[in-house]
C-alpha positions in Angstrom: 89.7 44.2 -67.9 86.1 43.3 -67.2 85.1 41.2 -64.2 82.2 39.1 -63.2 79.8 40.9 -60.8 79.7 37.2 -59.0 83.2 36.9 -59.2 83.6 39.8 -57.3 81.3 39.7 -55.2 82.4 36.2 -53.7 85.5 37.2 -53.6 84.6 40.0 -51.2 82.7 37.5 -48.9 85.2 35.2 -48.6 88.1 37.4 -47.9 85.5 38.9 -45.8 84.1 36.0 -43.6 86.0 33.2 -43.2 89.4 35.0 -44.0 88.1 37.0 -40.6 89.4 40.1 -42.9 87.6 43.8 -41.8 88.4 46.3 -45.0 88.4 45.8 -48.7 92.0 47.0 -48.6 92.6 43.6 -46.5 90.0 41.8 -48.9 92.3 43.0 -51.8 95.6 41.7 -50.5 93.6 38.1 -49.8 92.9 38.2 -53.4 96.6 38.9 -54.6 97.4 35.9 -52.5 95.0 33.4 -53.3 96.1 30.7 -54.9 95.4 29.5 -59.0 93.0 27.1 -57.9 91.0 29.4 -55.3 91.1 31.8 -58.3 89.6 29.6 -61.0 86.9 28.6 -58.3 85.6 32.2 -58.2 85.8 32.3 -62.2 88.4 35.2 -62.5 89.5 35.4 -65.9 92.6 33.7 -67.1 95.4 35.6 -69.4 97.0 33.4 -71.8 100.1 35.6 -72.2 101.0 36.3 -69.0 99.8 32.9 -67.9 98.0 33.6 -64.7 94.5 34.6 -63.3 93.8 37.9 -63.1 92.8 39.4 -59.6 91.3 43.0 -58.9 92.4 45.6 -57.9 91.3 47.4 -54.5 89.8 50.1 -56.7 87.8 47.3 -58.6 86.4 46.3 -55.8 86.1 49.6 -54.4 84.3 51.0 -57.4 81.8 47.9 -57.3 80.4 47.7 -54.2 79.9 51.5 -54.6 77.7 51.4 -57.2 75.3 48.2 -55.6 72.1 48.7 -53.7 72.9 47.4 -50.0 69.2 46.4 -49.5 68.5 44.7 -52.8 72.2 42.4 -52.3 71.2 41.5 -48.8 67.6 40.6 -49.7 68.9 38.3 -52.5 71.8 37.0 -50.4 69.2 36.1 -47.6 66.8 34.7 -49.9 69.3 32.8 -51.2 70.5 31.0 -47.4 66.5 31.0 -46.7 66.1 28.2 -49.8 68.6 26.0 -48.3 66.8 26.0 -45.2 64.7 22.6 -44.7 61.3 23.4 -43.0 62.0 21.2 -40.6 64.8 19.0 -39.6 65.0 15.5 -40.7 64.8 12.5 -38.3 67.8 10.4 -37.5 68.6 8.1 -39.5 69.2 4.3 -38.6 72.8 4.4 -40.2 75.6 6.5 -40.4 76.4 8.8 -43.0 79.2 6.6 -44.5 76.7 3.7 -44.2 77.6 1.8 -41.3 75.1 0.9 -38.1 75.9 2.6 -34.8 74.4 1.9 -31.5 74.2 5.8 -30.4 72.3 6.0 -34.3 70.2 3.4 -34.3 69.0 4.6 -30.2 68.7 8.4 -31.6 66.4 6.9 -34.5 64.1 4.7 -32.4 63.5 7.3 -30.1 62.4 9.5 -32.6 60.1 7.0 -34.3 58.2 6.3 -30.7 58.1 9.5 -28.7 54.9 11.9 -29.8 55.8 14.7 -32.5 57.0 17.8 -30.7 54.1 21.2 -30.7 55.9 23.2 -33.1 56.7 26.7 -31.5 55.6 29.7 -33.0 58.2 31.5 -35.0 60.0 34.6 -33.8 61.8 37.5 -35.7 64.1 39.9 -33.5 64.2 43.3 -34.8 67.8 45.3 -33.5 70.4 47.7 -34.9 74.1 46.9 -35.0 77.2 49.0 -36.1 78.8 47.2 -39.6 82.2 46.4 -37.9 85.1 48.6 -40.5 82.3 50.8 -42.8 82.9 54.2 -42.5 81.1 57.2 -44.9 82.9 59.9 -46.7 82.3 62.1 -43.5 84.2 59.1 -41.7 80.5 58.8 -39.3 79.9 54.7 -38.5 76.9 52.9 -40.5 74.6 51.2 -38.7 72.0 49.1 -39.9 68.4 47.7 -38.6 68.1 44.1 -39.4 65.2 41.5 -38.7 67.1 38.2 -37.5 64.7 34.5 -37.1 65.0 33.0 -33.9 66.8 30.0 -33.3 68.5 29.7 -37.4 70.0 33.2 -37.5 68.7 33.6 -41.1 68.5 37.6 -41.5 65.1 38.7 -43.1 65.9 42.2 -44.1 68.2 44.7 -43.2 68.5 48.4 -43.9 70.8 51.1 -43.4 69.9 53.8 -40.8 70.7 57.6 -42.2 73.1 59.6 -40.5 71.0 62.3 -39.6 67.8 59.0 -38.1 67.6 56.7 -35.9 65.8 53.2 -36.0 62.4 54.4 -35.3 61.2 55.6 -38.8 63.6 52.8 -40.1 61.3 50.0 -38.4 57.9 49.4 -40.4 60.5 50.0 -44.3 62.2 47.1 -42.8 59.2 44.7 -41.9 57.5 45.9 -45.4 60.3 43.8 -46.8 59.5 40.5 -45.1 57.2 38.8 -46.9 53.8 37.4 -45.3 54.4 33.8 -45.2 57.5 34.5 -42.6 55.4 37.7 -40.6 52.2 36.4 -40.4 51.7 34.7 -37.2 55.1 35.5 -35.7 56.2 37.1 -32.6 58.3 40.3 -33.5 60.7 41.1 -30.3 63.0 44.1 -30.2 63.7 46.6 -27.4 62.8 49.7 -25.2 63.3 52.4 -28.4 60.5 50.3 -30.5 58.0 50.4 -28.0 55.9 52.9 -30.0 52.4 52.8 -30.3 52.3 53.2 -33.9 55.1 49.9 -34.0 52.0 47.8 -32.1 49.4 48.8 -34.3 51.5 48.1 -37.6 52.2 44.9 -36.5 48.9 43.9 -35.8 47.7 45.0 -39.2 50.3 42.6 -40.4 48.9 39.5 -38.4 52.0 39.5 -36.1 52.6 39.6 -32.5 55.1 41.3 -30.4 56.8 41.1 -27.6 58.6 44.5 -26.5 61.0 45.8 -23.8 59.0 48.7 -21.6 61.2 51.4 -19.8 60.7 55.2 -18.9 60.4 56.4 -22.6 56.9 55.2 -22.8 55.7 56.4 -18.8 52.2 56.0 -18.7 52.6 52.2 -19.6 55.6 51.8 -17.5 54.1 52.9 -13.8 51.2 50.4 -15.0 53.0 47.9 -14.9 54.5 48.6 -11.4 51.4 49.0 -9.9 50.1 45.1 -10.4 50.1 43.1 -7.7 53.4 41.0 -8.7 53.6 39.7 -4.9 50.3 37.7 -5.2 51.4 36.4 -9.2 53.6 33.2 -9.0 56.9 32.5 -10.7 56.8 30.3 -14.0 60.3 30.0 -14.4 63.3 30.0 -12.0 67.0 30.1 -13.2 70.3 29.7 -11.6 73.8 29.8 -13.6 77.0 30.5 -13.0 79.5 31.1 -15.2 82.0 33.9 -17.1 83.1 34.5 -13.6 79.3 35.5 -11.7 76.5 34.0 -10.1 72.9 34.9 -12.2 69.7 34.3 -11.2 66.1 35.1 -12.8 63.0 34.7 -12.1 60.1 35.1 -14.6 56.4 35.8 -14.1 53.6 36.2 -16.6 50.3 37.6 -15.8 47.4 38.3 -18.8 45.5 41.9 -18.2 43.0 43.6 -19.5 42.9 47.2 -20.3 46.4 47.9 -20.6 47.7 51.1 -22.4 49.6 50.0 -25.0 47.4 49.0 -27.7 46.8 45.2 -28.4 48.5 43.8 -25.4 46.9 41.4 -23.5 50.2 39.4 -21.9 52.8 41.2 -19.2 56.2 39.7 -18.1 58.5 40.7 -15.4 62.0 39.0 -15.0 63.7 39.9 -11.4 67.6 39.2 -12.5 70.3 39.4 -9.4 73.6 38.9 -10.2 77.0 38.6 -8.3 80.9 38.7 -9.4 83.0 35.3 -8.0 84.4 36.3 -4.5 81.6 39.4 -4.3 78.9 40.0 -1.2 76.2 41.7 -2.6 73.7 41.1 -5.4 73.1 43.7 -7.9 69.6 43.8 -8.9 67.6 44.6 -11.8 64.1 44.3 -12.7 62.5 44.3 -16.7 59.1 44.5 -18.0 58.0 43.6 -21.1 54.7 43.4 -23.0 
């Protein structure tokens, strides 16, 4: 029995997101138990005789997603949530969806019409790895992949699998190639302490982009640089005090803009000074990050 590809493939999504289920053995028993309806949504075919949908079979499914691209599915899947995206939000409006005035409404809409339009930030893609919760490979080694994420929506640009034998260095610049201009251009690219390569900086500039990367002991040179400015005499731009999840956090942030740093293009350095103490605790635990 032959199967739409979409059929399948929603199937798997749902079963796999809001189902909450981990393994396409658990996606296939979601499928056995859906009802008519749910089945004749995802466009399974029907049989006549037997008078019921027809669901797949684990080794369907199995056999499927084997034999797909994981790149090419999630770039069309993301391309697909970027489209429904607006540019920017829309403005409140002076009624309620079901038509009816309200007072918090009509406030939220005449504050918006009066107050100056907001500077529009500049748009930021984070660049980490992650382990794909449940995917194993025939050895039964963990998959990890290297996704680019946008700031503040969550929409994933591109996302590629790191190799068994790699690591997420070599995987970086194949990942960026497949974001398009229009969303790199102009951007601030942030990721951690393994990106900060010199050959990572130069890429990025070639693509118009900006960074903004962790810097620890794998990159030395640039590191004791960074010690040696004279953070006593550079003031605090930001000062922040929480508490919650059972400690006490705060942070304070400075920026400073040198010339002549080592790593190439940077112009901007930050430090954040971050002490933190459990509920019921004496001392402050300490620690102190760089970036550039």
């Amino acid at each position: 029995m032959r199967y739409r590809l979409s059929s399948l493939l929603a199937l798997v999504v749902c079963a796999m997101t809001p189902a909450g289920h981990d393994s396409i053995t658990a996606a296939a028993e979601w499928c056995r138990r859906a009802a008519p309806e749910e089945l004749a949504a995802f466009g399974l075919p029907y049989h006549p005789l037997l008078g019921r949908y027809r669901v797949p079979s684990e080794k369907t499914l199995r056999s499927v997603l084997g034999r797909l691209d994981p790149a090419e599915l999630s770039a069309a899947g993301f391309a697909y949530l970027t489209s429904l995206i607006p540019d920017k939000p829309a403005p409140p409006a002076p009624l309620m969806p079901d038509g009816g005035p309200e007072r918090e409404q009509r406030r939220a809409h005449r504050a918006a019409a009066q107050e100056d339009p907001v500077r529009r930030r500049r748009r930021a893609i984070a660049v980490d790895g992650k382990c794909l919760r449940g995917a194993r490979r025939s050895d039964g080694s963990r998959v990890f992949v290297l996704s680019a994420v946008r700031h503040g929506d969550g929409i994933t640009l591109a996302s590629r699998e790191i190799g068994a034998k790699t690591n997420e260095i070599p995987e970086f610049q194949p990942l960026l190639d497949q974001v398009d201009e229009a969303n790199l251009a102009g951007a601030v690219i942030t990721a951690d302490a393994l990106h900060a390569q010199h050959a990572h900086a130069a890429y990025l500039r070639e693509r118009g982009a900006h960074y903004l990367l962790t810097i620890k002991n794998n990159q030395r040179g640039q590191a004791r640089q960074l010690h040696r400015l004279p953070w006593k005499e550079i003031p605090v731009i930001h000062r922040d005090d929480t508490r919650g999840h059972g400690r006490h956090e705060q942070r304070h942030v400075q920026v400073v803009t040198v010339d002549g740093l080592l790593f190439p293009h940077a112009r901007q350095v930050l430090r954040i000074q971050r002490r933190r103490r459990l509920y019921g605790a004496k001392k402050w635990s300490s620690q102190t990050v760089w970036g550039s």
